[in-house]
ROPASE-52881 format. One record per residue (C-alpha): residue number from 1; x, z, y. Coordinates in Angstrom, 1 decimal. Layout:
BEGIN
+-----+--------+--------+--------+
!   k !     px !     pz !     py !
+-----+--------+--------+--------+
! NUM !      X !      Z !      Y !
...
+-----+--------+--------+--------+
END
This chain:
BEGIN
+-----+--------+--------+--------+
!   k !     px !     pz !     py !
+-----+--------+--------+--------+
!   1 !  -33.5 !   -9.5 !  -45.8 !
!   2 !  -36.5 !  -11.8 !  -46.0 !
!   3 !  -39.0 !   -9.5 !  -46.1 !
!   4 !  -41.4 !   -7.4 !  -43.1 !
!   5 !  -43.2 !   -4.2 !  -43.1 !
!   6 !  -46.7 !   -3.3 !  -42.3 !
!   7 !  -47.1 !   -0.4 !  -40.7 !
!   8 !  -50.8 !   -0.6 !  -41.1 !
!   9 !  -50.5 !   -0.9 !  -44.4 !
!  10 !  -47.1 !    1.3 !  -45.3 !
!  11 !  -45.9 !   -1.5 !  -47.6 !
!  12 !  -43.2 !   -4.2 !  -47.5 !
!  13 !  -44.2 !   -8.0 !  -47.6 !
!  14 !  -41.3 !  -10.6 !  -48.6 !
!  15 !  -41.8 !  -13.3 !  -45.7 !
!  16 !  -39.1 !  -15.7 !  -47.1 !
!  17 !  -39.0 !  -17.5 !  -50.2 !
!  18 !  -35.4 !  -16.7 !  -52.2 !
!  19 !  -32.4 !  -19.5 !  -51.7 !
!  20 !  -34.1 !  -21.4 !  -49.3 !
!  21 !  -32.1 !  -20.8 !  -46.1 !
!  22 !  -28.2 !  -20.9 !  -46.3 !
!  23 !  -27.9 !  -19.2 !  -42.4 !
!  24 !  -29.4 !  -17.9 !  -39.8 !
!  25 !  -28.3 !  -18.2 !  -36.5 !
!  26 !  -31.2 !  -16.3 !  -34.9 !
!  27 !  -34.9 !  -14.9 !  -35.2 !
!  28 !  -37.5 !  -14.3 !  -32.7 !
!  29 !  -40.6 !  -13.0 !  -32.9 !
!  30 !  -43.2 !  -15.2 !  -31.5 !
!  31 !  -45.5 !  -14.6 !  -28.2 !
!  32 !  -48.7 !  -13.8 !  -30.3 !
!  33 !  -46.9 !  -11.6 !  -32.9 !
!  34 !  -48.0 !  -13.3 !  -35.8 !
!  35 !  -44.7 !  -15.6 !  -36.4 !
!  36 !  -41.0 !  -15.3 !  -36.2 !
!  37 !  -39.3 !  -18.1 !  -35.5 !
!  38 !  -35.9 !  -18.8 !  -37.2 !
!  39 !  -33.5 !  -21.2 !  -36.0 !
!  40 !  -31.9 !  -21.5 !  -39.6 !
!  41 !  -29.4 !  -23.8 !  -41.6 !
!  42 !  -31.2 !  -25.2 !  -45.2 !
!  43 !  -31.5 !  -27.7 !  -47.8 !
!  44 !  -27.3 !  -28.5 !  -47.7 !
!  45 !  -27.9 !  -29.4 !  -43.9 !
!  46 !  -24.7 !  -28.5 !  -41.2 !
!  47 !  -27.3 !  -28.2 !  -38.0 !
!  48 !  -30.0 !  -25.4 !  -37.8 !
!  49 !  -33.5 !  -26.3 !  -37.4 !
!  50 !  -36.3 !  -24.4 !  -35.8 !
!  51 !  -38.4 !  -22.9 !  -38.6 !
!  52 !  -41.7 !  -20.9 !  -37.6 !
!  53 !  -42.3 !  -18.3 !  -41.1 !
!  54 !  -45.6 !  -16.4 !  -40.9 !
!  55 !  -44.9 !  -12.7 !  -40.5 !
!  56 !  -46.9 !  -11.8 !  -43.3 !
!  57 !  -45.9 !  -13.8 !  -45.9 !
!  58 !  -46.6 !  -17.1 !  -46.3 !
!  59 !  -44.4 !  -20.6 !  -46.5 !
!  60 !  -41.9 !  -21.4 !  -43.1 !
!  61 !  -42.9 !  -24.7 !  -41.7 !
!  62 !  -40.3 !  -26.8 !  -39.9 !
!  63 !  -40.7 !  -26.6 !  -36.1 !
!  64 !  -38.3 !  -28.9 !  -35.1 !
!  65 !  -35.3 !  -30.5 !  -36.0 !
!  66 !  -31.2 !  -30.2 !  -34.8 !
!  67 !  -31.9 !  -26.5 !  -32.7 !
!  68 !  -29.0 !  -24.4 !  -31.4 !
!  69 !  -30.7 !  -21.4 !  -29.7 !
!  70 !  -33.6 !  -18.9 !  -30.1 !
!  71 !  -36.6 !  -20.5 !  -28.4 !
!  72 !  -37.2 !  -18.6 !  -25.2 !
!  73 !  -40.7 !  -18.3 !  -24.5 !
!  74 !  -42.3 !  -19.1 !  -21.1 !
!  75 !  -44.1 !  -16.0 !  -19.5 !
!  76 !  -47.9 !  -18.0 !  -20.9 !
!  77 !  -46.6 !  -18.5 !  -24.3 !
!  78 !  -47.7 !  -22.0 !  -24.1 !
!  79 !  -44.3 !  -23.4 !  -24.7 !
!  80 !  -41.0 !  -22.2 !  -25.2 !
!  81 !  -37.0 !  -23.8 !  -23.8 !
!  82 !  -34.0 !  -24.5 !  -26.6 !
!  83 !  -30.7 !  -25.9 !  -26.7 !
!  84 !  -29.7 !  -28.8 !  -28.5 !
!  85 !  -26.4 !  -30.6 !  -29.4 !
!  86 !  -26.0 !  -33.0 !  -31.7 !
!  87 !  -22.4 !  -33.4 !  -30.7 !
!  88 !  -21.2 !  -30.6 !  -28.4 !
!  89 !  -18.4 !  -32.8 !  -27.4 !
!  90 !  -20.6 !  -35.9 !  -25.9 !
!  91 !  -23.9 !  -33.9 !  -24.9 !
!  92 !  -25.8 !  -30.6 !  -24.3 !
!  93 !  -29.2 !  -30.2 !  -23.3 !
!  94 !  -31.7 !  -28.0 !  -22.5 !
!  95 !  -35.3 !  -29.2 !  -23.9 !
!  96 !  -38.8 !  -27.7 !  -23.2 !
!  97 !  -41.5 !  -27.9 !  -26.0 !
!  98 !  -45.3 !  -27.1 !  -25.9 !
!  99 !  -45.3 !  -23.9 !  -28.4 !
! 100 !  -46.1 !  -25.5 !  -31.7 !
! 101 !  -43.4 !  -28.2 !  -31.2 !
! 102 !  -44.3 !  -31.1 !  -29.8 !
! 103 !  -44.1 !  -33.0 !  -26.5 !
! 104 !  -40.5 !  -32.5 !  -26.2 !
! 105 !  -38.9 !  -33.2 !  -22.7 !
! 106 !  -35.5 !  -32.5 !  -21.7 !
! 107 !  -35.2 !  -30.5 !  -18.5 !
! 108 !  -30.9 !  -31.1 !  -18.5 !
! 109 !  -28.0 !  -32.3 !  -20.0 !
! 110 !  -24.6 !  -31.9 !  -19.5 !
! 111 !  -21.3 !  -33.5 !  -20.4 !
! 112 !  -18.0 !  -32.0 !  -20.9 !
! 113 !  -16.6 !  -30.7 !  -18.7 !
! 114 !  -19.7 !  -28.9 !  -18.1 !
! 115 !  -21.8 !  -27.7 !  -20.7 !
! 116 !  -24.6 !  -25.4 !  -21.9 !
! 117 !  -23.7 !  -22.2 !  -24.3 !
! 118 !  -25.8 !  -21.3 !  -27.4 !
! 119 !  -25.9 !  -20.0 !  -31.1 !
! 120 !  -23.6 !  -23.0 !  -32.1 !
! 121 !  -22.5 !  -24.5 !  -28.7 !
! 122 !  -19.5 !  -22.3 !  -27.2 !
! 123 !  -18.3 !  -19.1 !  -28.2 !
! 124 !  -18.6 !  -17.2 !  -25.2 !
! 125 !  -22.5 !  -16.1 !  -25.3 !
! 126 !  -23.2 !  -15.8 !  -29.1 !
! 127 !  -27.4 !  -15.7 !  -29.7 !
! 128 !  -27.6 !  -17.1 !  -26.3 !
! 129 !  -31.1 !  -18.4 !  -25.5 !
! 130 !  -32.9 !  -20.3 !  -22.4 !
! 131 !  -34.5 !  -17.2 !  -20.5 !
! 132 !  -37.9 !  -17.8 !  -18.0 !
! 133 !  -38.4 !  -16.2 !  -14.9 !
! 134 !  -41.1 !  -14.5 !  -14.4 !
! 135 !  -43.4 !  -17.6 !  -12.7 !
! 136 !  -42.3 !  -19.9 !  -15.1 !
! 137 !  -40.4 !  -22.0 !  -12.5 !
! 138 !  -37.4 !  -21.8 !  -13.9 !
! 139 !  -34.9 !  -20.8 !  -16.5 !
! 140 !  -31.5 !  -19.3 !  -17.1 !
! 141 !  -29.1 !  -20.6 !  -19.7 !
! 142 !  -25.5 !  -19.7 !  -19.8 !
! 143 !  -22.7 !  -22.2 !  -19.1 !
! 144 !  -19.3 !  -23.4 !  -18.2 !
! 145 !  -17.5 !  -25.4 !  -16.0 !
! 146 !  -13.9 !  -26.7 !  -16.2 !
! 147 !  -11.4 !  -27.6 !  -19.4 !
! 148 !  -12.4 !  -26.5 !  -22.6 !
! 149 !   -9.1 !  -24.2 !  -23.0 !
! 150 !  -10.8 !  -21.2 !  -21.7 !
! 151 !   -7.8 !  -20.7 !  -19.4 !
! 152 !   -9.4 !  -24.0 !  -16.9 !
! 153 !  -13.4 !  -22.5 !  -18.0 !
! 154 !  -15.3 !  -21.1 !  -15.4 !
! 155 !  -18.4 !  -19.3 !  -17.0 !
! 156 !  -21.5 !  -19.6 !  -15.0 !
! 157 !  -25.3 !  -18.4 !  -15.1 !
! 158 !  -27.1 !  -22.0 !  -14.2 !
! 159 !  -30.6 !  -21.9 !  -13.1 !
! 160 !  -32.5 !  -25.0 !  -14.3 !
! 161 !  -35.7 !  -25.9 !  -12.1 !
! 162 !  -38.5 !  -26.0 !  -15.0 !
! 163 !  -40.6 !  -29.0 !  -12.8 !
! 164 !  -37.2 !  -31.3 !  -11.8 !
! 165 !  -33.9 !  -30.1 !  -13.9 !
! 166 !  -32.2 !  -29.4 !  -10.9 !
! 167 !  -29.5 !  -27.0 !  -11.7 !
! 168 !  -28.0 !  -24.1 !   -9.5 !
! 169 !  -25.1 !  -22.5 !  -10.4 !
! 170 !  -23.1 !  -19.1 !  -10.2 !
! 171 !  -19.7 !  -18.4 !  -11.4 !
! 172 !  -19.8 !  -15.1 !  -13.6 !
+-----+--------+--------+--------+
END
């Protein structure tokens, strides 16, 4: 763990410093191929953050703060979709970020009974992520409807209008 290989090169490269991430609740290798993004637990904290580590070694730099999916990458690259919760049982959303981080803008929330699935939100979709279509228009995040007792939860695919935040959903 913590730790890449060159193929170029035939040798190993340790991309992550020992200790310094208690969990990882998901890597993804970003659009240009030179990072992987980590949405990782550290420093004593209970939330993951988003932490971008070079792939070749070098040290992780916090991305953002209180992440609880993969970043799913738009079809440009130029930004990527995430969930975040703070409190799963007051508030989910999905957020849109330009790729290194900032502008954050949330494209939806919702509130129990509804509510958006991810690495730490639900237990239905584990290492679920906010998917793009193909034209960038919209995404595709897994969710549910209903009581939280799975026997009155409806799963659903919503589709989440990248310009508005209207959402359309379908029962699965």
């Amino acid at each position: 763990p913590g730790r890449t290989r060159s193929q170029a090169e035939n040798l190993d490269v340790a991309i992550l410093p020992a200790g310094r991430f208690q969990r990882f609740n998901s890597l993804t290798v970003t659009p240009d191929g030179n990072y992987v993004d980590a949405v990782a637990v550290s420093d004593g904290k209970t939330i993951p953050d988003l932490w971008r580590i070079p792939l070749l070694g070098g040290a992780p730099s916090l991305v953002l703060e209180k992440v609880q999916s993969a970043p799913g990458w738009s079809p440009d690259g130029r930004q990527f979709a995430f969930i975040r919760s703070v409190n799963p049982s007051e508030a989910v959303s999905v957020i849109v970020a330009d790729a290194d981080g900032t502008h954050e803008r949330v494209l939806a929330t919702r509130k129990p009974p509804l509510v958006f699935f991810s690495d730490n939100v639900g237990s239905y979709f584990p290492q679920n992520r906010p998917a793009w279509s193909n034209d960038g228009q919209s995404l595709v995040v897994a969710g549910a409807s209903g009581a939280p007792d799975r026997r009155g939860r409806v799963c659903e695919l919503v589709f989440v209008d990248t310009v508005n935040g209207r959402e359309t959903r379908t029962d699965i």
